[in-house]
Every structure is written in C-alpha cells, then in structure tokens.
N, C-alpha and C positions, 0 to 999 in steps of 0.2 A: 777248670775245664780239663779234662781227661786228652790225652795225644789224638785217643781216637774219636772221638769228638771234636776236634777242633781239625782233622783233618777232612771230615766229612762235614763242618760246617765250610772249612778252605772250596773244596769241591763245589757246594752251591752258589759259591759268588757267580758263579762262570757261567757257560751256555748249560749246565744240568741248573743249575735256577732258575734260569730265563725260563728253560722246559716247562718245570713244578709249580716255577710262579702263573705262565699263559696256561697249563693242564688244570691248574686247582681255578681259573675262572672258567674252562670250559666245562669244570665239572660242578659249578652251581649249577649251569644251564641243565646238561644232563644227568643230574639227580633229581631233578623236576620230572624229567619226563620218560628219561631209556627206562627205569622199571616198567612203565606203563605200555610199552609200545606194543604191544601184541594186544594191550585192551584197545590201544587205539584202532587197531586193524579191527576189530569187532565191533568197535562203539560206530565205524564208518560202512558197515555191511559186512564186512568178511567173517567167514566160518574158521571155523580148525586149520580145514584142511589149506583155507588161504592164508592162515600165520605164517604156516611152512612154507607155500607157496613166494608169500613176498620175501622171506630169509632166502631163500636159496636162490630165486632171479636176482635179488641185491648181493649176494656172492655174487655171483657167478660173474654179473655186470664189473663186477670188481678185478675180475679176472685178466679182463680186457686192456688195463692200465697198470696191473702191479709192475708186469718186466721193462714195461717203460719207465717205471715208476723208478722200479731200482736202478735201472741202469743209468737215471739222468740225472741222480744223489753223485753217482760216482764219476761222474763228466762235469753237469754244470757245479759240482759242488753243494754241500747241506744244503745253507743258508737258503740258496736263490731259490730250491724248491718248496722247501718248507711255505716262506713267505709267501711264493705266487699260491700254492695248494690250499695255507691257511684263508685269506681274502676270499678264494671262492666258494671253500666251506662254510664259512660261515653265514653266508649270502642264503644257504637253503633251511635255516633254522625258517626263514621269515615266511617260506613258501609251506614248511612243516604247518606252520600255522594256520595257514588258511586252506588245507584239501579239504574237499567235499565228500570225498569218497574212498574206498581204499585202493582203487584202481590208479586213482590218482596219486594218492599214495604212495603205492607202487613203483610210480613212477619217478618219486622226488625219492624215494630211496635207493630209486636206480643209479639216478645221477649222482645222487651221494653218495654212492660206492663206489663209482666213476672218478668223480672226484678227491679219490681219497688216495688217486698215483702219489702222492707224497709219504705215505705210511712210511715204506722203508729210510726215508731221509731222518725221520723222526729217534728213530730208536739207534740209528748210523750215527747220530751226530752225537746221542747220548755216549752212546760207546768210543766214541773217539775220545770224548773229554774227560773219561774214567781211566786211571791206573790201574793195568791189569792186575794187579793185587789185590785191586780192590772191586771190582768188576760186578760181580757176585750182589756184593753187599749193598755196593752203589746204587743198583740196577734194583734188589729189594727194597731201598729207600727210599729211591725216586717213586716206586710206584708207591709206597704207602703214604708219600706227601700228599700227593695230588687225590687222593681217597678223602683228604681233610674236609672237603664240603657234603661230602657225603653221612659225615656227623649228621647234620643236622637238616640237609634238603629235602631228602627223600620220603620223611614226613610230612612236609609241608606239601609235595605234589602229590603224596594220595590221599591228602586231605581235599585236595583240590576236584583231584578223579571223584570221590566221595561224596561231596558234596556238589559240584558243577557237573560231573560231567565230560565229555567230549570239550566243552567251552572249560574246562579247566587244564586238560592239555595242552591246547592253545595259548594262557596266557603262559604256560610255562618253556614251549616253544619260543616267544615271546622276548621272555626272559633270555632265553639261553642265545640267540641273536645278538640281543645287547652285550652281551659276557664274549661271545665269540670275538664281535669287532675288540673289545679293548684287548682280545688276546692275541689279535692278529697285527695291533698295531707294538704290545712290549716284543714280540720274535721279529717285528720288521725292523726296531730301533737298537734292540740291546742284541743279537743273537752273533757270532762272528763265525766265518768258517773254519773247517775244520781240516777239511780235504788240502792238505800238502802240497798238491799239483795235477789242475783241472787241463782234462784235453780236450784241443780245437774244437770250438763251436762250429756242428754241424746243420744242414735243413733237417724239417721235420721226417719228411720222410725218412732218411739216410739214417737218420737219428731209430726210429720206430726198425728199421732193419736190422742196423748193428745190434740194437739192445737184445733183439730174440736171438739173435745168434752167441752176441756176443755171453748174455746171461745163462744161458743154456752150457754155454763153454766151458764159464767157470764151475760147472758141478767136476769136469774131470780135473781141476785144479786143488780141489777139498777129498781129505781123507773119506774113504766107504762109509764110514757111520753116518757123515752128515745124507748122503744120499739114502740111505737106508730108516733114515730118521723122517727126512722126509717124504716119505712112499708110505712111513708105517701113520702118519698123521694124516694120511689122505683117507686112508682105511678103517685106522682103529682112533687115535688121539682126537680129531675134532669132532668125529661124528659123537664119541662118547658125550660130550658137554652141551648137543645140540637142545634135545628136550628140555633138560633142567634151566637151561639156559633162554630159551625161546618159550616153553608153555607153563617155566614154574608160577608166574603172575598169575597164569587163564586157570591151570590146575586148583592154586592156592585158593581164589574165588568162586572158583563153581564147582567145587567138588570137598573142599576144606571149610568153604563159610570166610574166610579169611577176610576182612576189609581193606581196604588201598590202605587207609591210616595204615592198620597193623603191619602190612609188607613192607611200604614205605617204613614202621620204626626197626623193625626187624633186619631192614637194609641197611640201617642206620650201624646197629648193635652188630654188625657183620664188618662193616667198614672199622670202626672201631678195634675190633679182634682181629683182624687183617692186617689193622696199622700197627697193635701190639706186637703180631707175631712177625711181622715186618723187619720192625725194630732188634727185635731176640734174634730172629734168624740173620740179622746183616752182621751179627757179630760170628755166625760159626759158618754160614756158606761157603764161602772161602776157604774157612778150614778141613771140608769135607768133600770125599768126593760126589760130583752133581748128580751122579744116576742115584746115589741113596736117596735122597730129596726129591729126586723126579719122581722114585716109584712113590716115595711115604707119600706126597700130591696125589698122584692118582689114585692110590688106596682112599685117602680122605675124601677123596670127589664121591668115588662109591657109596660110603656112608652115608654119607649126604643124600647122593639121590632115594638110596632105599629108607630112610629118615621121611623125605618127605612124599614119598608114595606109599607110608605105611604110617601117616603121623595121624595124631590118633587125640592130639592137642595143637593147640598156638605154639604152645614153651620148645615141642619136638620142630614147629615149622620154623620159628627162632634158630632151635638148635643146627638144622637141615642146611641154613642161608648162612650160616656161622662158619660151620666146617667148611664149605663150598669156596668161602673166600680164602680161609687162610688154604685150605689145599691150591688153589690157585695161584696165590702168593707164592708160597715154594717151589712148585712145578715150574711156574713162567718165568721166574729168577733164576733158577736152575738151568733150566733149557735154556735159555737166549743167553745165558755165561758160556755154556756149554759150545755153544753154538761161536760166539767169541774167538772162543780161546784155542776152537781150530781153524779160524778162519781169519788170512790176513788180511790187512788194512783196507788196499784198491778193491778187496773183493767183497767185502761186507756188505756194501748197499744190494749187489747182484743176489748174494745168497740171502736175504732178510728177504729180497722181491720173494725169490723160490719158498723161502718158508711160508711167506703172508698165502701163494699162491696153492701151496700143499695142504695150508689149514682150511683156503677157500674152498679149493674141491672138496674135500671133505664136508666141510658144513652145506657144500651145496646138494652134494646126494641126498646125504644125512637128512635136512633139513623135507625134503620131497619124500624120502621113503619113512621115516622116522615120524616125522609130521601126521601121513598116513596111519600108519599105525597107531599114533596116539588117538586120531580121531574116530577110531575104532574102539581102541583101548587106552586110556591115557599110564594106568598101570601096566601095562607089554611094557611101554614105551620108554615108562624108567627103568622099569627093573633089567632091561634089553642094555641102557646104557651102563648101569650100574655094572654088568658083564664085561661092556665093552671097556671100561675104567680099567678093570682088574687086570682085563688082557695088554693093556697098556701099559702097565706098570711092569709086568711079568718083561714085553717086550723090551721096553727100554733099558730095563736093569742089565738085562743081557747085551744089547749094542751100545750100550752107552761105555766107554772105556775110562779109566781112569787117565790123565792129564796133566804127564809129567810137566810143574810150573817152571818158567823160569824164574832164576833170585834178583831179589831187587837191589837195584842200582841207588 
C-alpha cells in the first residue's frame, strides 16, 4: 500500500468515515428517488412553471435556518448539531411518501429545507478532521465515496418511475427513511467533536440574535475574495446549474423520449466518472492552484448543458450527465478548499452558513425566473445557463487568488 493511500485510508477511520459511511446509506435512499423529483411534482399536478416554483420556495424556506444554522456548529459544537438535524431529517422521507398533491408537497419540502439548519455543521466537521495539506484531495474523496450507491440505485428507481409510477416513487421514499434512521443512528454513536472550545449555552432567542449579527460580522473577518465570491454566486454560479439541474429529468422525457430506466442508468455511468475523476483529481488538487479547477468546472458545466439541449441521441444525453458530474466534482472540491484555506477554524461554520445562504439566493431567483423561461422555452433556458457557466469561470479565474500554503509540520 502506497504512503498516500494508507494516509487517506488513516483519515477515514475517524469522523470523515462516520460521514461516508451515514452519506453512502443516505444515498441508497436518494438515488431512488432525488433524479425523479421534478417528475414527482408533475406525476402530483404541478406544471413547469410549479417545478421552479417548489425549488425556489424550498430555497428560500432554507434561508430562514442556515445563519442559525452555522452559527450553532460553532457554539454548540459539530456533533450535537449534526445528530439533533439528522433525527429530524430523516423523519420527512416517511411524509415524502404519502403527499397527495404537490402543494402538499411543497410543503414537506419546505420543511425539509428548514430542517436542514445543520448543513453547515456537516461539511465544518469534515474539514476539521482533514489536514490542510490535504484538504483538497480529502474533500474530493469524501464526495466521490459516498457517490458509491449511485453505481447502481438510480436504475432501479426509474425502473420503478417506469413501470409504477407515482406509487413507485413512494416505495422509494420508503426506502430512503429506513436508510436515514440507521444513518442517524452510526453519527449519533461513532461521530466525536471537533470544535476545540464551545461557548456558553444561550436561550433560543439570544441564541437566533447573536447568530445574525454575529455571522454577518464574520464576512469583515475574511479576506475580499471570500465576500466577492459570494455576491458572484448569488448572481451568476448557482443560478447557472438551476435548469440543468431541476428540469434536466422533465426536459430528458418529454422533449428527448428518454425513459426513467435510461436517466436512472445514465446517472449511474455519471456517478461512476465522477468517482474516477475524483480519485485522479485528489491526487493533483492540492497541487495546483484552486481557480484553475474552479474555471476548467465551470467550463465543463457548459458543455454539458449545450450537449443536452442540442443532443440529438441517448449516447450525447449519457455524455451531457457525464460531464456535468465530473465538472462538479472539481469545481465543489476546489471552492470549498478555497473557501478553507482563507478562512480560520472559529469562523468556518459562520462562513459555510453565508455560502449555503449565497448559493440559496441564487437558486431561488434563478429557479422562479429561469423556471419561467424554460416553460416558455425549455432551450432559452439552457443555452442562457450554458452563458451564465462561461461567465462564471471568466469571473472566478480572476478573484480567485492563488494561496500561499503553509509547510507541513
């Protein structure tokens, strides 16, 4: 076994395996069913224009909980959030399962985005348990673990779409419940904190006041790029991924011919190229600086979208779902190192809230005007993102700064 192999298998003993291990059961569940969820909003009544519709309310609702979100990572500590946030999450698979309607719908996605004030605890705890040297690559690896169920699930739930139905989303909801509890019970047993030194437990209120002030505060604590990085993600970087990402299932099927099976195996063949490129890239990220990788990301996202608003085959919608991952893969390892490596320890949970909160906005306009327009035109609607991709990369290249490392100890 090679140093660097046996130092990245050292690192999964700890709370980044606890992660990979409870991630890769969360993600049987949703490899069942997240490709499908925009069919769901349709199979229960909703139009076009209500896909976007429920994206952007389930933002926005989300809005509401990230700065408390982060800022009670960095008081009460990872652990205690993560665990209480997992428990309740996991609870609305069961309600996924039984809406009538999409309004209702609507509405357990609201909660669920509510409920998901522990986001920043998540990715905070990861990065605590990584050596900055290795950060990067760690951060690549972790995400292309937990991809591992996506091998082979995502067939099986649009085989389910395919042939059941609405009723086949459901048992895949279903499914994903039963995989939540045993992943809320390995982070409640094995997960340990991380946070150095947690201050005074406050009431809720006191608690909900400091956090807006106090997270707000920390932006003038962090170097201008970070802020500048997130103002350009409200604007250009999330709205670009909205379409592809929310109407490529609806577009695939009624405008492509595409079947659930084929998305589902196609999703499949995406996660797998994702995990490869994963893999390659944990060994040079680190060695390079992050905006080269952020822009090559954004560039590939492009591709992508103009691939599958001009595919003309299956093999080009394969190829479309392909590129899209791995550009994602590098882009989100890159940024969230980036994001690291200028920002200290006490302050990470605060500025991860600001990021999740900068990507919200964004997808929540995005998701309402973009939405719009696709249901107009569903081609404006890529070929608009596919622009907005380009503009993103252009931008980043230039405020992203390179990052003198320190030497390891």
């Amino acid at each position: 076994m090679s140093v660097a192999l046996k130092t990245y298998v050292n690192i999964l003993k700890g709370n980044v395996g606890v992660m990979v291990l409870s991630w890769i059961l969360f993600g049987i569940g949703s490899g069942l069913v997240y490709p499908y969820f925009s069919l769901y909003v349709k199979f229960l009544g909703g139009t076009d224009f209500d896909i976007g519709l429920v994206s952007s309310i389930g933002s926005l609702a989300g809005l509401l909980v990230m700065i408390p979100g982060g800022y009670l990572t960095d008081v009460y500590g990872r652990r205690r959030v993560i665990v209480w946030g997992t428990w309740m999450i996991v609870m609305l698979d069961f309600l996924y399962a039984i809406v009538t309607d999409w309004r209702f719908l609507l509405l357990v996605y609201m909660l669920d985005s509510i409920l998901h004030f522990y986001t920043p605890a998540l990715m905070t705890i990861i990065a605590d348990s990584l050596p900055e040297y290795l950060r990067a690559g760690g951060l690549a690896l972790t995400e292309v673990l937990t991809e591992l169920p996506w091998f082979i699930v995502p067939p099986i739930g649009g085989v389910l779409v395919d042939k059941y139905g609405v009723l086949g989303l459901r048992i895949g909801y279903l499914v994903a419940g039963i995989c939540g509890v045993l992943a809320a019970i390995l982070r409640m047993k094995l997960l340990k904190e991380t946070l150095r030194e947690t201050k005074k437990e406050q009431k809720l209120f006191e608690v909900l006041a400091v956090s807006f002030r106090e997270t707000f505060s920390a932006v003038k604590k962090v170097p201008m790029q970070i802020a500048l990085i997130l103002i350009e993600s409200i604007l250009v970087s999330s709205p670009s991924i909205v379409v592809f990402h929310v109407y490529g299932v609806v577009y695939a099927k009624e405008y492509l011919g595409i079947s659930m099976g084929e998305w589902g195996l196609y999703s499949s063949f995406s996660s797998m190229a994702s995990t490869v490129a994963g893999v390659l890239l944990a060994k040079v990220l680190d060695k390079a600086e992050r905006r080269f990788f952020i822009a090559v990301g954004a560039c590939l996202a492009a591709v992508s979208y103009f691939s599958l608003c001009y595919a003309l085959s299956a093999i080009v919608v394969c190829f479309s779902l392909i590129v899209f991952r791995v550009a994602g893969t590098m882009y989100i390892s890159s940024w969230s190192a980036y994001l690291i490596d200028l920002v200290e320890e006490e302050l990470r949970g605060r500025i991860y809230a600001l990021a999740q909160i900068s990507s919200s906005l964004g997808y929540t306009w995005a998701s309402i005007v973009l939405g719009y327009l696709y249901s107009l035109n569903p081609r404006d609607s890529l070929n608009l993102s596919a622009v907005l991709a380009l503009v993103d990369a252009v931008i980043l290249f230039i405020v992203v700064k390179p990052v003198v490392k320190k030497p390891n100890n």
